[in-house]
C-alpha positions in Angstrom: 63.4 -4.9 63.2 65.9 -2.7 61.8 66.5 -2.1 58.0 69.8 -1.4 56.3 69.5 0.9 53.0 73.0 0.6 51.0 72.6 4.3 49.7 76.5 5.1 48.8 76.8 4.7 45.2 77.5 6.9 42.4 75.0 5.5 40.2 77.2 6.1 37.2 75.1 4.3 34.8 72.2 6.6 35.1 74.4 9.8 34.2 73.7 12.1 33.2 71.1 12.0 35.8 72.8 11.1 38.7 75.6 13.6 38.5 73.6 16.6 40.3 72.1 14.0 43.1 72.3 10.6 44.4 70.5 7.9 42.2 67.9 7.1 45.5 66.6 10.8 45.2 66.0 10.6 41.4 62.2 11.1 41.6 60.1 8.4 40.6 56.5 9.2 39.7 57.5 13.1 41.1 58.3 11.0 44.4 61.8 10.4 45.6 62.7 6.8 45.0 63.8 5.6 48.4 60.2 6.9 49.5 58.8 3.4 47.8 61.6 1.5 49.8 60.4 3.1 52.7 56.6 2.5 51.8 57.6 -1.5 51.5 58.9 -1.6 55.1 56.3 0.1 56.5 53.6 -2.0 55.0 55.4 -4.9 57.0 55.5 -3.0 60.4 59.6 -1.9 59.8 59.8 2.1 60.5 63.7 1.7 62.3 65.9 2.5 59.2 69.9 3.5 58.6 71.2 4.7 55.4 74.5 3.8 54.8 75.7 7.0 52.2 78.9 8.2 50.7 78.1 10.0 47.3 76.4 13.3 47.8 75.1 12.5 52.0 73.9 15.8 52.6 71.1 15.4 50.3 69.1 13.1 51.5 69.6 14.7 55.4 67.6 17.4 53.7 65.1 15.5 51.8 64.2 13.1 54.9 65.6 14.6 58.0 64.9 12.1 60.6 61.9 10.6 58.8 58.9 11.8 60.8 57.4 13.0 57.7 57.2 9.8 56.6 56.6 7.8 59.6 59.6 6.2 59.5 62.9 6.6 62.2 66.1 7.3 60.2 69.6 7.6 60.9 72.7 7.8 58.8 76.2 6.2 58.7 78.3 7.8 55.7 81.4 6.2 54.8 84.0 8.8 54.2 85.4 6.7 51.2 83.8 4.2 49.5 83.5 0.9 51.4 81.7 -1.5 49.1 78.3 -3.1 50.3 79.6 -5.4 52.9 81.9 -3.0 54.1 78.7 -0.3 54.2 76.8 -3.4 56.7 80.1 -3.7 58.6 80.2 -0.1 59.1 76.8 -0.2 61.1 77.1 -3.8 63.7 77.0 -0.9 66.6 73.5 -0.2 65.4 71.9 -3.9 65.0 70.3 -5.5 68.1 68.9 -8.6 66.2 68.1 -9.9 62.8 68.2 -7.5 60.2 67.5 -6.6 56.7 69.9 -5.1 53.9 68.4 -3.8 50.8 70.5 -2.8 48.0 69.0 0.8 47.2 68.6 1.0 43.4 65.9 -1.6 43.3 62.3 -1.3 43.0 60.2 -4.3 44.3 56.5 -5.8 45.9 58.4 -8.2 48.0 56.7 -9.8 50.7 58.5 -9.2 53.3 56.7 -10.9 56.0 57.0 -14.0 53.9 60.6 -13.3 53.5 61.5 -13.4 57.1 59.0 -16.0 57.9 61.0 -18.1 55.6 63.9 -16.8 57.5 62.8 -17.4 60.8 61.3 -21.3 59.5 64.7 -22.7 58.0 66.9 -20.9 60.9 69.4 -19.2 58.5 71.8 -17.1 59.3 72.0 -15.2 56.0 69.1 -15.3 53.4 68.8 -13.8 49.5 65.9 -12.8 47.9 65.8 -14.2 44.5 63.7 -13.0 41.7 63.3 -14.9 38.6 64.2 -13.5 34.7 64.0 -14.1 31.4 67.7 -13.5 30.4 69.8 -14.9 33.2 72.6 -14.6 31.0 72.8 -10.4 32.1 73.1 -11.3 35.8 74.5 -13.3 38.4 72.5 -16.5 39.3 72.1 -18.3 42.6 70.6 -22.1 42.4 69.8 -23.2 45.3 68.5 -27.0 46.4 64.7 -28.2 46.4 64.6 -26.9 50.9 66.3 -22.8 49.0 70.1 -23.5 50.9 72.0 -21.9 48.2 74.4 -24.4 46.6 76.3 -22.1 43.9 76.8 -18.6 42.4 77.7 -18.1 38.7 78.2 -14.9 37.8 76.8 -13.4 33.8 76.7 -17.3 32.7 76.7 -17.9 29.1 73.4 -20.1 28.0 75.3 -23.4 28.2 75.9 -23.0 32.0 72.2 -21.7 32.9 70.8 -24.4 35.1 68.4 -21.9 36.9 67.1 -18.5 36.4 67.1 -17.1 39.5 69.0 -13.9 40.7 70.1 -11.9 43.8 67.4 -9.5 44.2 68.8 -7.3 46.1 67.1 -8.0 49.4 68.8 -9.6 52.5 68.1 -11.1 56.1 71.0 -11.7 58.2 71.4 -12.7 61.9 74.2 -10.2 63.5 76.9 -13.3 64.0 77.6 -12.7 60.2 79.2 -9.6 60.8 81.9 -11.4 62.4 83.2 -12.5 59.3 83.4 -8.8 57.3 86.4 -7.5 57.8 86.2 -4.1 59.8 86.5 -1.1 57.8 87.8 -3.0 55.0 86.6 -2.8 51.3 84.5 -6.0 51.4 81.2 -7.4 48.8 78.6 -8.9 50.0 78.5 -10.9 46.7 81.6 -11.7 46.5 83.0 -11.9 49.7 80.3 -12.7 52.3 78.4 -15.1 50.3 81.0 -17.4 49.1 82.3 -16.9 52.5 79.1 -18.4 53.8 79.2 -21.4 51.7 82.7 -22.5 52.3 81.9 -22.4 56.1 79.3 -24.7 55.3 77.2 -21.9 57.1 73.0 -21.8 57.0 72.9 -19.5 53.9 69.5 -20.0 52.1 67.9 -18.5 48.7 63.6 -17.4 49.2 62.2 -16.8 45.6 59.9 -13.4 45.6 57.2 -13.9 43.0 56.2 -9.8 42.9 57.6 -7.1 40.9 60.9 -6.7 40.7 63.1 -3.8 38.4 67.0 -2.4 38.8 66.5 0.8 37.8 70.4 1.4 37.8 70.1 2.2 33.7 68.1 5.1 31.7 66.0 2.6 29.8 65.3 0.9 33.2 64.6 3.9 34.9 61.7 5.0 32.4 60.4 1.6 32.6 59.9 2.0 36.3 57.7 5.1 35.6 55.6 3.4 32.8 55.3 0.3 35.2 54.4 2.5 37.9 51.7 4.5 35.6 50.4 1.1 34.1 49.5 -0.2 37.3 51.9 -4.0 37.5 52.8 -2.6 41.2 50.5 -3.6 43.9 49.9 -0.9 46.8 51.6 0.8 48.8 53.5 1.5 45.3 51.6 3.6 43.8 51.4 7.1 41.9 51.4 10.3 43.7 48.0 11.7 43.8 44.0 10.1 43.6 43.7 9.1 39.9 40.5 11.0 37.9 38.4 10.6 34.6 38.4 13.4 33.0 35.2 14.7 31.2 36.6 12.4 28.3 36.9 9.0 30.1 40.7 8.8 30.1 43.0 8.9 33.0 44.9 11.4 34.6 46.4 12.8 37.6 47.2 16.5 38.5 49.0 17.6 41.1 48.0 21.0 43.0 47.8 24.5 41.3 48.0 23.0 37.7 46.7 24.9 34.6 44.9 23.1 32.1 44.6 24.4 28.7 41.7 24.0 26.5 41.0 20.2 24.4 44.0 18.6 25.6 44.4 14.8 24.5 44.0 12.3 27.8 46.2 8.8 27.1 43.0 6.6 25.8 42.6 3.1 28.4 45.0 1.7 29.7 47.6 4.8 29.7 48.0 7.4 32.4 49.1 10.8 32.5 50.3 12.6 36.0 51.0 16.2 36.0 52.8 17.3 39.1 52.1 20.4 41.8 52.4 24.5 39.9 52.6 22.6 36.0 50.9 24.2 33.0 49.6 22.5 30.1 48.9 24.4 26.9 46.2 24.2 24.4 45.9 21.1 22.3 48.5 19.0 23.9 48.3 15.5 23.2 49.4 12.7 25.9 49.8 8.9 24.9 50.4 6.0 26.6 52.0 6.7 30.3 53.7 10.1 30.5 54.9 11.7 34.1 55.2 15.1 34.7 57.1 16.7 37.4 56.4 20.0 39.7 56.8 23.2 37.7 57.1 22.3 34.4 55.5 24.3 31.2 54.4 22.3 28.1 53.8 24.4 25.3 50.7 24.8 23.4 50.5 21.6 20.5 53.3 19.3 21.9 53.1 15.5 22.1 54.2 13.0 24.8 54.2 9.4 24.7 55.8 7.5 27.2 58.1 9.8 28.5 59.0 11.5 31.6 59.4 15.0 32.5 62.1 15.8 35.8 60.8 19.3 37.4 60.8 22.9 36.0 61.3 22.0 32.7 60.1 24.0 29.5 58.5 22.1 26.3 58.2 24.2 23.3 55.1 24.3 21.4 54.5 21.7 18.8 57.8 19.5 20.4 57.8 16.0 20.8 58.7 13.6 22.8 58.6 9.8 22.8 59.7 7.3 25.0 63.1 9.4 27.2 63.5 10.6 29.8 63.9 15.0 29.9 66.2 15.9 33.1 65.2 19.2 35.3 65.3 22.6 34.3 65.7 21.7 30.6 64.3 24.1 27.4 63.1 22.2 24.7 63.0 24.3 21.8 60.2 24.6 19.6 59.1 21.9 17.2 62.3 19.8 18.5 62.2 16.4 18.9 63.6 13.8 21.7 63.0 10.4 20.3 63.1 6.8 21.7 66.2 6.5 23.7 66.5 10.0 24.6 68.4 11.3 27.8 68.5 15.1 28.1 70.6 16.0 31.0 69.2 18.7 33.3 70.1 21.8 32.5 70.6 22.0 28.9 68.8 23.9 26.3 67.7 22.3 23.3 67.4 25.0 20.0 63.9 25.3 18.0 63.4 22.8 15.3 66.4 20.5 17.3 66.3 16.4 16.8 67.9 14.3 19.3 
């Protein structure tokens, strides 16, 4: 079966990060995130994938190549302007033999996918959503479906008085190819808001299949770090998992090094039920403490006496000593002065240099 990744967007609500490279290659526990997308497919026997691109393609030609690395079988359609993410599908019908999936490619998820297209296969759709259940459907666009899952409505960012379900696209599609027929060819078209209401005006076999695993949009900051403490505190089952065999140190706490790190002397392991993951050529100085779950990526220095708690680290960055850090996120090839501090919230873009003694 072949997969469909919709790769093409800006990902302008994760700037600063995403203004150097596309959102998919942000690195997620040091890995490139598309590699866990890829990971999920594989796990259910699906190596043939395209990625539909249009912001910044070249990168991810040279991250992936043709996906041998990886086990996988790549190929790319870029859309020279932006075509929306039925327009992206559209662009690739001379690529699908047969039933396909779509996944939406800012979205982390443990969805069965073998269950999904059983479900598929079962009720003889012609287009199905995955739907993943949250606490405030009141942020999203619902789809309520009847007691058999044929979707019956969409309401989009309902207030509470119109919730009569709390069940939302996830992101995840199966669609037989006679769909395409009705997207417009290289047209600006939504799969949300063209396709899908298109479906259920034709009265066409459109069903909703509720995934009960993991789900996260890490298309914010905040969201993004909670991927990587999610990641770190273990709610994702296998194949997503950290980079790297996890190890007690001499003290009992967990942690993960990459290769060619240097350890300084009585550094401060997170206690149960944290992590810490240093990546490939890092160096920790003396005394460092780490709390909770912390990623660090390839290259980076931490000086001698700083503290991190919950935060991430992008590659070849510089922590001062005695600086802390709590609960941000530190974009690549940053300075962190000195005794600075980055508190909860924090988003240091890559590249910049914060002074000794700075607060942010």
């Amino acid at each position: 079966m072949l997969a469909i990744i919709l790769i093409g967007g800006q990902g302008t609500r994760l700037r600063p990060f995403t203004c150097s490279r596309p959102k998919p290659l942000l690195p997620l526990v040091n890995r490139p995130f598309l590699e866990y997308q890829f990971e999920v497919l594989k796990a259910h026997g699906i190596k043939d994938v395209v990625l539909c691109t249009s912001y910044l393609p070249g990168q991810f030609r040279k991250v992936f190549g043709d996906g041998r690395r990886l086990g996988m079988r790549l190929s790319y359609v870029h859309e020279g302007r932006p075509l929306g993410t039925g327009g992206a599908v559209r662009n690739c019908a001379g690529l699908v033999r047969g039933p396909f999936l779509v996944f939406n490619g800012d979205i982390l998820s443990g969805i069965d996918l073998t269950a999904f297209l059983k479900a598929h296969r079962d009720r003889r759709a012609e287009a199905s959503i995955a739907l993943t259940r949250v606490k405030d459907p009141t942020l999203y666009g619902l789809v309520e479906t009847d007691d058999d899952g044929r979707v019956r409505s969409f309401l989009e960012k309902p207030s509470w008085d119109e919730i009569r379900t709390n069940t939302i696209n996830a992101g995840a599609y199966v669609f037989e190819p006679r769909v395409l027929d009705l997207i417009p060819e290289g047209a600006v078209h939504s799969l949300e808001r063209g396709l899908f209401p298109r479906l259920l005006e034709l009265r066409r076999r459109l069903f909703g299949w509720v995934s009960p695993g993991y789900w996260m949009d890490i298309g914010t900051v905040e969201k993004y770090l909670q991927a990587h403490l999610d990641i770190l505190g273990g709610l994702l089952p296998a194949p997503l998992t950290p980079f790297g065999g996890r190890k007690k140190s001499p003290a009992g706490p967990r942690q993960a090094c990459g290769r060619k790190v240097r350890l300084g002397r009585e550094i401060t392991w997170p206690e149960d039920g944290g992590t810490a993951v240093v990546g490939d050529g890092s160096s920790v100085g003396d005394f460092v403490r780490f709390s909770g779950r912390v990623c660090v990526g390839p290259g980076c220095v931490i000086g001698r006496g700083a503290s991190l708690e919950d935060c991430v680290v992008l590659e070849h960055t510089r922590v001062g000593e005695g600086a802390s850090l709590k609960r941000c996120v530190v974009g690549e090839r940053c300075r962190v002065g000195a005794n600075s501090v980055v508190a909860a919230g924090g988003a240091v873009a890559g590249g910049s240099v914060l002074g000794p003694h700075s607060s942010l």
